[in-house]
C-alpha positions as CSV (number, residue, x, y, z in Angstrom):
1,X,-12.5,-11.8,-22.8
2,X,-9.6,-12.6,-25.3
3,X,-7.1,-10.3,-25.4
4,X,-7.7,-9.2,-28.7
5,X,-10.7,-7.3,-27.7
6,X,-9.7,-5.7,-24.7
7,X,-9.2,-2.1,-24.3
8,X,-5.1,-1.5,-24.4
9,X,-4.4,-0.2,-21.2
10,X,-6.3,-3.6,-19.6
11,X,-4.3,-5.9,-21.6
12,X,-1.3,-4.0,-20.8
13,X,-2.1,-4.2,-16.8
14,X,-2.9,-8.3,-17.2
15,X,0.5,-8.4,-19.5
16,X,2.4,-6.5,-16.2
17,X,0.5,-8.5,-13.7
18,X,1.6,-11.6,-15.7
19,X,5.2,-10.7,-16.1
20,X,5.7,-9.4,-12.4
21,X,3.9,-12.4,-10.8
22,X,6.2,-15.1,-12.8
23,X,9.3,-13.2,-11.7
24,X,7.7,-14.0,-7.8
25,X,8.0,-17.7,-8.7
26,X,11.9,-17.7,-8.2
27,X,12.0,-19.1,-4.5
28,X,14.3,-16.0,-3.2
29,X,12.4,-13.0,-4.9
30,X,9.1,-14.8,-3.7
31,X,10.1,-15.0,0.1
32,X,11.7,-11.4,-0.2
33,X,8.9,-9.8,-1.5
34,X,5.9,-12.3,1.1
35,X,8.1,-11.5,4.4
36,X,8.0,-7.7,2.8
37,X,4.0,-8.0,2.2
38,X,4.1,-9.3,5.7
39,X,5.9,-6.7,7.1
40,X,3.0,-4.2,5.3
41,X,0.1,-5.9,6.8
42,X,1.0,-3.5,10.0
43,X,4.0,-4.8,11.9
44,X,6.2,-2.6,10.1
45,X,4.1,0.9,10.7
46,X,3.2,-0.4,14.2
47,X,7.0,-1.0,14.9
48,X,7.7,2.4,13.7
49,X,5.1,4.0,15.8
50,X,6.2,2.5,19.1
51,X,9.8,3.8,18.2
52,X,8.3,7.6,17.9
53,X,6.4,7.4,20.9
54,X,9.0,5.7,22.9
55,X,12.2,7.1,21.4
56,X,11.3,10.8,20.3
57,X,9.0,11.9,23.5
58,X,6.1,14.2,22.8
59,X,6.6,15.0,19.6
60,X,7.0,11.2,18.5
61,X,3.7,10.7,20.6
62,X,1.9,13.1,18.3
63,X,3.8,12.1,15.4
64,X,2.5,8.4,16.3
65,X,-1.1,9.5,17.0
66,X,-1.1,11.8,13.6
67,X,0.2,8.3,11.4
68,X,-2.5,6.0,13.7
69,X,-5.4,8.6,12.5
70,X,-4.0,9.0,8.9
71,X,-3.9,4.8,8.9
72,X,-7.6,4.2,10.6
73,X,-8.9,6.8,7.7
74,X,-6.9,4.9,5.1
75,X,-8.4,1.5,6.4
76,X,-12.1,3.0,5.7
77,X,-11.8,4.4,2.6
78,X,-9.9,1.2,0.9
79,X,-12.5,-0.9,2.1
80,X,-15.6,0.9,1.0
81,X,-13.7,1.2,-2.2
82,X,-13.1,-2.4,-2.2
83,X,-16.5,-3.1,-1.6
84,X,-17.9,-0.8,-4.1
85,X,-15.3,-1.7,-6.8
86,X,-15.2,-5.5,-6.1
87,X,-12.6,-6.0,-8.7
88,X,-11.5,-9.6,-8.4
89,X,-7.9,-10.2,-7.5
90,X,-5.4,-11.2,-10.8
91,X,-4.7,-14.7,-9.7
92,X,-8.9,-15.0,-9.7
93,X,-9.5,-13.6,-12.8
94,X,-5.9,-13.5,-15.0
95,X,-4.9,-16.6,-16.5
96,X,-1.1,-17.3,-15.5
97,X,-1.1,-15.4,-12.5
98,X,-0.8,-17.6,-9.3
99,X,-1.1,-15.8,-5.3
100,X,2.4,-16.7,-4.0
101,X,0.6,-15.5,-0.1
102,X,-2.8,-15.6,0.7
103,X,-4.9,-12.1,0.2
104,X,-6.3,-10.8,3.8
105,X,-9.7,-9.4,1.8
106,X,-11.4,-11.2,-1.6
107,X,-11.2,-8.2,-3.9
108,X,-8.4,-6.7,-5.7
109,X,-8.6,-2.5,-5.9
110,X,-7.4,-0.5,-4.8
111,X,-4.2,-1.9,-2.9
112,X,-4.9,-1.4,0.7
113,X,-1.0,-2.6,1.9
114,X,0.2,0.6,-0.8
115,X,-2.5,3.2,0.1
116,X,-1.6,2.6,4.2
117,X,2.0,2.4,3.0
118,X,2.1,5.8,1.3
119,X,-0.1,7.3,3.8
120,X,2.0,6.3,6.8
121,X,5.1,7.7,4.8
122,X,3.7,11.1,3.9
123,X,2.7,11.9,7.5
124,X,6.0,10.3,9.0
125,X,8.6,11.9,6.5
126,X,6.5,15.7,7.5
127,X,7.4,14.4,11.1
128,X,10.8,13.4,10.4
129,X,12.1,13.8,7.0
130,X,15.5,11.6,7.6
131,X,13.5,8.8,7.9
132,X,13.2,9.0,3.8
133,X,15.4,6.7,2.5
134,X,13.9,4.0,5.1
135,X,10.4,4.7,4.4
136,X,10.5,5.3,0.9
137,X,12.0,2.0,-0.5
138,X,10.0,-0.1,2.0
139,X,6.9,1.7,0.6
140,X,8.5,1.1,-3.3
141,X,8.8,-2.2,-2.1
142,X,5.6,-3.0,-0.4
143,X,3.8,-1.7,-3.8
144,X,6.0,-4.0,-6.3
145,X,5.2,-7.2,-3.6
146,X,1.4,-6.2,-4.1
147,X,1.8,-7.3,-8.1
148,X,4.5,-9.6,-7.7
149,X,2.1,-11.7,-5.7
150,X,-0.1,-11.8,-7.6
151,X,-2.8,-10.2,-5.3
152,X,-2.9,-6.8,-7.4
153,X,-2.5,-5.8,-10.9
154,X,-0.6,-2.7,-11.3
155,X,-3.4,-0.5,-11.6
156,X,-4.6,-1.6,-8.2
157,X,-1.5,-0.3,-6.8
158,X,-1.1,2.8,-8.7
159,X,-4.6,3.7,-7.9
160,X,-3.3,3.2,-3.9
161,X,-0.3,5.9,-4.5
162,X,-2.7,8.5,-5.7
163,X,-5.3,7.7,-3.1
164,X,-2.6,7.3,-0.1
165,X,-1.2,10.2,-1.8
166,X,-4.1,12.4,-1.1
167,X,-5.0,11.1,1.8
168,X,-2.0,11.8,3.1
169,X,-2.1,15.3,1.8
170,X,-5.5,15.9,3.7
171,X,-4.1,14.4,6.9
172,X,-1.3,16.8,6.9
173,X,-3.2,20.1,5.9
174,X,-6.1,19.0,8.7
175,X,-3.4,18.7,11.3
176,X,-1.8,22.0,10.0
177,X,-5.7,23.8,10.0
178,X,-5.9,22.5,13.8
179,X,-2.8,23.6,14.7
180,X,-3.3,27.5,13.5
181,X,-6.6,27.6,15.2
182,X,-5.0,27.2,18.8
């Protein structure tokens, strides 16, 4: 569909995804933001549940657990969104927008790497709120790696914050519920 004809806030996204994705050409910015990607595929938020558990006793066990549940919830719900959605990923569909990594899953929203990412961070930071300036630009940073990629336009991942957003909410108020009832 040529630009002229589409609505604004699509040609805007497309424009972003564009602008973002050419920026991840430069070699450093491009291995910055794929070993960050990489890191957001798990290894990062498996790392930093083997730390609770180990390092913080009980309370990092349940901490661990509480992020583990939050993060098998968040895996559900992004794929049946994915699959209902099936929004093709920008380099697929976007003219001048090339996939610096390869995507783990063929479709494009929401932005499962930012929805785990901001889920994991809520529940964590309610667990142990120093850990914000840690968590919080890794989770920036996994989002802007998501477009910069070229594996998400931006509303993919802005869709992810609100959805990781409120799942994270709900995790936190279920384990809240649970814990007045004993």
């Amino acid at each position: 569909m040529p630009s002229s004809s589409m609505p604004r806030t699509v040609a805007f996204d497309r424009r972003v995804c564009v602008a973002a994705n050419r920026w991840g050409t430069r070699r450093a910015v491009g291995v910055f933001f794929g070993t960050v990607s990489r890191l957001g595929d798990g290894m990062f938020w498996y790392a930093l549940m083997l730390a609770l558990a180990v390092l913080e006793g009980r309370r990092g066990l349940f901490a661990a657990a509480h992020m583990a549940a939050t993060g098998i919830a968040a895996l559900q719900l992004y794929r049946l969104l994915k699959r209902y959605t099936r929004r093709p990923r920008p380099f697929r569909a976007c003219p001048g927008v090339i996939a610096h990594v390869p995507p783990l899953d063929e479709f494009s929203f929401p932005s499962g790497h930012t929805l785990q990412a901001v889920g994991f961070t809520m529940v964590a930071l309610a667990w142990y709120p120093l850990l914000a300036p840690l968590l919080l630009t890794f989770t920036t940073l996994v989002a802007a790696s998501r477009v910069i990629l070229g594996l998400h336009y931006p509303s993919d991942v802005l869709a992810a914050i609100g959805i990781g957003g409120a799942l994270g909410t709900l995790s936190l108020w279920l384990v809240h519920a649970m814990t007045m009832l004993v």
